[in-house]
PABA-961009 format. One record per residue (C-alpha): x, y, z; residue in three letters. Coordinates in steps of 0.5 Angstrom, whole numbers, plus 500, padded with zeros to 3 digits. Example, Ala and Ser with C-alpha at 12.3 -4.5 7.8 and 13.67 -1.06 7.14 Angstrom:
2
    c1    c2    c3     r
   525   491   516   ALA
   527   498   514   SER
END
This chain:
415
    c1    c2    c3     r
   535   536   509   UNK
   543   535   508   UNK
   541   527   506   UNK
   537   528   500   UNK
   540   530   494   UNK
   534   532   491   UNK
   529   528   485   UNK
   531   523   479   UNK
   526   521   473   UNK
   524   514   472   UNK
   523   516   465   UNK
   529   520   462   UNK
   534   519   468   UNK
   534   526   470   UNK
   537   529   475   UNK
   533   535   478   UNK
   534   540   485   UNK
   529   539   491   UNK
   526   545   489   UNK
   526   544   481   UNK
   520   538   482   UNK
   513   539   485   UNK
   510   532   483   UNK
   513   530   475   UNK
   519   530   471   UNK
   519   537   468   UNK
   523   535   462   UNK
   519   529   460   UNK
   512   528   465   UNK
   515   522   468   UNK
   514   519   476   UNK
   520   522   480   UNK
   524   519   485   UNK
   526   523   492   UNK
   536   521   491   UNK
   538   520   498   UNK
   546   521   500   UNK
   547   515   504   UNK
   554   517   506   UNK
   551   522   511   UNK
   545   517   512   UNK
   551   512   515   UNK
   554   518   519   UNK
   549   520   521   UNK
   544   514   524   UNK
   545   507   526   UNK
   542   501   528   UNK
   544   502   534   UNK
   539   510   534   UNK
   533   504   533   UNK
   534   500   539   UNK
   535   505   544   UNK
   528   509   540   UNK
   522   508   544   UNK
   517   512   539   UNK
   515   506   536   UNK
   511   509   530   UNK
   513   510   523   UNK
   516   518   525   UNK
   522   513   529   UNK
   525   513   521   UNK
   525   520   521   UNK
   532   521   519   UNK
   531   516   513   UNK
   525   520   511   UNK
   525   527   506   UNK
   522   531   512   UNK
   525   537   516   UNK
   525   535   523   UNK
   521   540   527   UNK
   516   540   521   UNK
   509   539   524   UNK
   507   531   524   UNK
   499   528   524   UNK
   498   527   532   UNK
   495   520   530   UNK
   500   514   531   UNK
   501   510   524   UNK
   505   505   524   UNK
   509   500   527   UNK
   503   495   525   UNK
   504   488   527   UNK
   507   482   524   UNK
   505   475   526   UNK
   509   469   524   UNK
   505   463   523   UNK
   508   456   523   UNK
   503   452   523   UNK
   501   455   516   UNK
   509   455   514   UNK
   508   448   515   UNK
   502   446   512   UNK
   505   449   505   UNK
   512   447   506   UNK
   516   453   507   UNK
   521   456   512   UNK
   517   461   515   UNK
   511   465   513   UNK
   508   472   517   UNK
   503   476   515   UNK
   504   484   517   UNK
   497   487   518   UNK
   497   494   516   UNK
   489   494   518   UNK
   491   496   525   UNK
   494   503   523   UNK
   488   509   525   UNK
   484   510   519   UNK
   485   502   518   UNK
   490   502   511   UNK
   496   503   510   UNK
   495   509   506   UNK
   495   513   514   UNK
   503   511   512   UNK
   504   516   506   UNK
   498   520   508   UNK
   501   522   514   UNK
   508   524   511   UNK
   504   527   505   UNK
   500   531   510   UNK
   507   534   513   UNK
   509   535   507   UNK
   503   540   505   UNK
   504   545   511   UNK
   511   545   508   UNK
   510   548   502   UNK
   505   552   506   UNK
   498   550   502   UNK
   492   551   504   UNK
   488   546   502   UNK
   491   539   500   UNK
   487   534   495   UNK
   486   526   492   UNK
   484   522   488   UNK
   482   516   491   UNK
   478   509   491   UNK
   477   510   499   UNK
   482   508   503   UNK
   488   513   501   UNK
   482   518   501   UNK
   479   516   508   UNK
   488   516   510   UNK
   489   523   507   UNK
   484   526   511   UNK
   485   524   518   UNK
   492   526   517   UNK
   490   533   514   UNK
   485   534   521   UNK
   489   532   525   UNK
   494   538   523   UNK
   488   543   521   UNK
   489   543   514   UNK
   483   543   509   UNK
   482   536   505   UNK
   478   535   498   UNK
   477   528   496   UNK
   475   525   489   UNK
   472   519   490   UNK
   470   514   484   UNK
   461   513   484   UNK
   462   506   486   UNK
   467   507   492   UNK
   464   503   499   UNK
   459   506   503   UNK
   464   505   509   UNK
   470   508   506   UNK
   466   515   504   UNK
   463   515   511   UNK
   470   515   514   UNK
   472   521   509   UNK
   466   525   512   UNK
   467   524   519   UNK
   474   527   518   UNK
   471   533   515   UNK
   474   532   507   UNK
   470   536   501   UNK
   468   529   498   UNK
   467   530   491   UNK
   464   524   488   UNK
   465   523   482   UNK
   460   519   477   UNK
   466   514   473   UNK
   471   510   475   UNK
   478   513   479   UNK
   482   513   473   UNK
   477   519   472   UNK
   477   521   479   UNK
   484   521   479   UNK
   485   526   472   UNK
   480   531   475   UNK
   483   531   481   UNK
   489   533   477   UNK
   486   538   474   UNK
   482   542   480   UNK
   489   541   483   UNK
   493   545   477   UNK
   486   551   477   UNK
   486   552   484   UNK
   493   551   486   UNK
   491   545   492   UNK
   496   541   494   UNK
   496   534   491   UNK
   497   527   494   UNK
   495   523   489   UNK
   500   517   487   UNK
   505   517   481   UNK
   504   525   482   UNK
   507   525   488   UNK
   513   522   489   UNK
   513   523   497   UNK
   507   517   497   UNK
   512   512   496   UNK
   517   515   502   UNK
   511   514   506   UNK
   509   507   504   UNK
   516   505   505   UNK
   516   504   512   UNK
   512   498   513   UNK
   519   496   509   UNK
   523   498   515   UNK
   519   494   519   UNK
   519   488   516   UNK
   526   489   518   UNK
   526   490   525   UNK
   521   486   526   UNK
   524   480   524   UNK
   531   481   528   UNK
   534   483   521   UNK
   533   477   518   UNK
   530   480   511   UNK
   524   474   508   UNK
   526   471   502   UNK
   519   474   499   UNK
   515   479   499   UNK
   508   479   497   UNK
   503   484   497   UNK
   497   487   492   UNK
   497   491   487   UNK
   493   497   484   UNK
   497   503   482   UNK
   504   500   484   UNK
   506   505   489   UNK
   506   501   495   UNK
   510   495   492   UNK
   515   500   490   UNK
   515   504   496   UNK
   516   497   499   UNK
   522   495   495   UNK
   525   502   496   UNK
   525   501   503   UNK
   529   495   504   UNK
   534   498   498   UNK
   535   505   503   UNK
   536   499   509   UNK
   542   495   504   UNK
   544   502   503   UNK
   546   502   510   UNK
   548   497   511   UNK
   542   495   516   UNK
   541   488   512   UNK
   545   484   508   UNK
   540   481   502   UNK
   534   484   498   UNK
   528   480   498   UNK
   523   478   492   UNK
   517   481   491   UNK
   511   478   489   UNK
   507   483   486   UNK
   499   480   485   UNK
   493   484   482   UNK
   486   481   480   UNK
   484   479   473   UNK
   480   483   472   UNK
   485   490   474   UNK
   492   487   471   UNK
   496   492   467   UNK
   503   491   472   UNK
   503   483   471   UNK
   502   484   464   UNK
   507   489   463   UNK
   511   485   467   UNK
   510   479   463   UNK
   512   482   457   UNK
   519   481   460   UNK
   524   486   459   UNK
   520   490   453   UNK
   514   491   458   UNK
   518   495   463   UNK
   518   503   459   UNK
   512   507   459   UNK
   509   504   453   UNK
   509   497   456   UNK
   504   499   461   UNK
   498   499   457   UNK
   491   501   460   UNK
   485   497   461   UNK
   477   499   463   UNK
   479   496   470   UNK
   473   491   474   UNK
   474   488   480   UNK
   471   486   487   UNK
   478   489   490   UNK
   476   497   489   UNK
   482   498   493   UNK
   486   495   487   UNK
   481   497   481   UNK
   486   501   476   UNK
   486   500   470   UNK
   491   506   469   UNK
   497   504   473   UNK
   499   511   476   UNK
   506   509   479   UNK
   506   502   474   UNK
   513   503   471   UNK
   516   503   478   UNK
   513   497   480   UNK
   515   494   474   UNK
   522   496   475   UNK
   522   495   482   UNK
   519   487   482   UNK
   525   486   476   UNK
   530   488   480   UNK
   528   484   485   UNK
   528   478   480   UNK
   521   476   484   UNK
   514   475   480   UNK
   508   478   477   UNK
   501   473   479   UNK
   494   475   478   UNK
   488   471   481   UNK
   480   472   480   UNK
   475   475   484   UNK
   474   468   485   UNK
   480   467   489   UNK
   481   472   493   UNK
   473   472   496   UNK
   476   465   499   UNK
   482   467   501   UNK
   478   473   504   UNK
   474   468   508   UNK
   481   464   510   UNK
   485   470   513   UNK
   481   470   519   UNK
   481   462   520   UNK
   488   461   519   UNK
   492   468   520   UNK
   487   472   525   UNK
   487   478   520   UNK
   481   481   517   UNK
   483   484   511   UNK
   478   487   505   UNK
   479   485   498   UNK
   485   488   497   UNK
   489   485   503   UNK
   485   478   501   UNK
   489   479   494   UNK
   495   479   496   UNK
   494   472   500   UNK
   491   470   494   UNK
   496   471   490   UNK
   500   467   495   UNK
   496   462   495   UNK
   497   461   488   UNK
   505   462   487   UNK
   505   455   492   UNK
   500   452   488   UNK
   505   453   481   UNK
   511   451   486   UNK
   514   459   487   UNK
   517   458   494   UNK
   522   453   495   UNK
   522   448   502   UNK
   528   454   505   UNK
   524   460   503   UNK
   521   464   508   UNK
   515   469   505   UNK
   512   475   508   UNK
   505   477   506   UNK
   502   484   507   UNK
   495   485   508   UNK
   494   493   507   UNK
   488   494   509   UNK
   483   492   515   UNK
   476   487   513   UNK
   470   492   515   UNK
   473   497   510   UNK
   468   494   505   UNK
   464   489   509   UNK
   459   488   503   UNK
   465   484   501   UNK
   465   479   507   UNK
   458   479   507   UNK
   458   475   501   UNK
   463   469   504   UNK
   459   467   510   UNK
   451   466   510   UNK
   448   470   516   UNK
   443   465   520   UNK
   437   466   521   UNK
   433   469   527   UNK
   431   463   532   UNK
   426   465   538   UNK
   430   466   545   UNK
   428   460   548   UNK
   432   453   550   UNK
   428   448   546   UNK
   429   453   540   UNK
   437   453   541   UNK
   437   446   541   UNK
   433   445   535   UNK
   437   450   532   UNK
   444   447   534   UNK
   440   440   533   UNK
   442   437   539   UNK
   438   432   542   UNK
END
């Protein structure tokens, strides 16, 4: 891997070698982030090697990922996830274009299949034998398709309260699933330590600096999938901050190279009851160190994004100010709604989590964010039937009539 010049703390600023980091900084604890040398990048691959690629998946942008080549990949297909533009809505909220990317569509339904699969890789490279995760059921159910699909043995903490249909995912793909009886902040730190003990490979977020290189494809996508005409806006939720940073990494890797010619804004949205990053953010300049993310006992109908001790937190901070955008936080309330507006007005079902990111959209339009020539991008990161009790709650299911004519036009109050 010539391109990749080795890890660099968030913290401190050191620089160390490849093989000097496992997961955090050495000198301080500190998240690392994976330094690449774009001149060999630029050399090496072109905008043209895309147009004429036909493996549409997220192993098309392999030459920008911290991979060796003929390392075994997970067979499923993640990625190139669609994007729908909505005119009709850009219209109706008086902006330039509006489009949603539906990370629903990958195979296990989230865009954690993304990091999952490169993390999956990642393992058999440093020969492990078992690969674990703390997680609230999506990157878990993700992690353990990946794993299966290259013979590698997953075990996957869960918090108590993770939905029913995520656990299930987890033990169709054939995880250890160990459910732990507290929330994941808990989940999280014994996943930790039985990695540490036992020497299992861990993909937990913040820990493992190659998540937000996975995630960082949907970026590349957006890209491509516009025609290089990068949105003025980005808005996706947020939980441990690793998707909004891997979000906001891949589209500098592409300005890097040159592939686009601007950066978008990120708009970085979380529950009320989950919101350490947007408080952090809020804090302004000071509420970017480590000490500026301060925890909180996390509540919300969003269990994708109920963390109350933000694993990448201090990326994502640096990432939203960099990219000069904004923090917002929206009740359960709201994204209950604009979980039940989602599929009327874009088509895409989206658990809470996804439902968050609308929300959150919703609101920065009501408080006069965007401008008439903005164009925005929403990121729903994972598929409605993950958490069906959710959707459930926005509809009233009708009750059963006998199956006859006249009791349908009772029904239907037909004359």
């Amino acid at each position: 891997m010539k391109h990749v010049l080795g890890f660099q703390c968030l913290s401190c600023k050191t620089d160390f070698e490849i093989s000097e980091v496992l997961y955090t900084c050495p000198a301080c604890g500190g998240n690392v982030d994976v330094v690449y040398d774009y001149r060999i990048l630029r050399n090496e691959f072109q905008r043209e090697h895309l147009a004429e690629n036909r493996n549409y998946s997220m192993w098309r942008y392999l030459p920008m990922l911290p991979l060796h080549p003929e390392t075994r990949k997970p067979t499923l297909h993640v990625g190139w996830t669609p994007i729908y533009n909505l005119p009709h809505l850009a219209r109706q909220f008086s902006v330039h274009a509006l489009a949603i990317k539906d990370e629903g569509r990958n195979p296990t339904a989230s865009l954690k299949d993304r990091p999952s699969a490169l993390v999956a890789a990642k393992a058999l490279e440093y020969r492990a034998s078992v690969a674990t995760t703390a997680s609230s059921g999506n990157a878990g159910a993700a992690f353990a398709a990946m794993c299966n699909s290259v013979d590698l043995k997953s075990v996957i903490f869960v918090p108590q309260a993770a939905p029913r249909a995520k656990v299930a995912q987890l033990l169709l793909y054939g995880a250890t699933v160990i459910r732990v009886a507290s929330d994941y902040d808990h989940a999280f730190d014994l996943c930790t330590e039985a990695s540490r003990q036992l020497g299992w490979y861990n993909r937990s977020t913040g820990i493992n600096a190659y998540t937000a290189e996975g995630k960082k494809t949907a970026a590349y996508e957006i890209c491509e999938q516009l025609g290089w005409n990068v949105p003025d806006w980005v808005a996706v939720s947020m939980g441990d901050g690793n998707i909004i940073a891997g979000l906001w990494k891949g589209f500098k890797d592409f300005y890097a190279m040159k592939f686009i010619g601007k950066l978008p804004r990120l708009l970085g949205v979380q529950a009320e009851g989950a919101s350490p990053i947007v408080d952090a953010v809020e804090l302004g300049p000071q509420g970017a160190g480590l000490d500026g993310i301060r925890p909180v006992e996390a509540h919300t109908i969003a269990d994708s994004i109920n963390v109350g001790k933000p694993r990448d937190g201090l990326r994502a901070v640096q990432a939203i100010q960099e990219s000069k955008g904004r923090a917002i936080k929206v009740s359960d309330e709201k994204i209950l709604l604009a979980l039940a507006r989602l599929p009327r007005e874009t088509g895409v079902f989206a658990e809470p989590a996804g439902a968050c990111a609308y929300a959150g959209f919703l609101e920065a339009t009501e408080r006069g964010f965007f401008s008439s020539t903005d164009s925005i991008v929403i990121v729903n990161t994972g598929n409605g039937l993950k958490d069906i009790d959710s959707a459930v709650r926005t509809v009233e299911i009708p009750n059963a009539i006998p199956p006859d004519f006249q009791s349908l036009k009772d029904h239907l109050k037909l004359k």
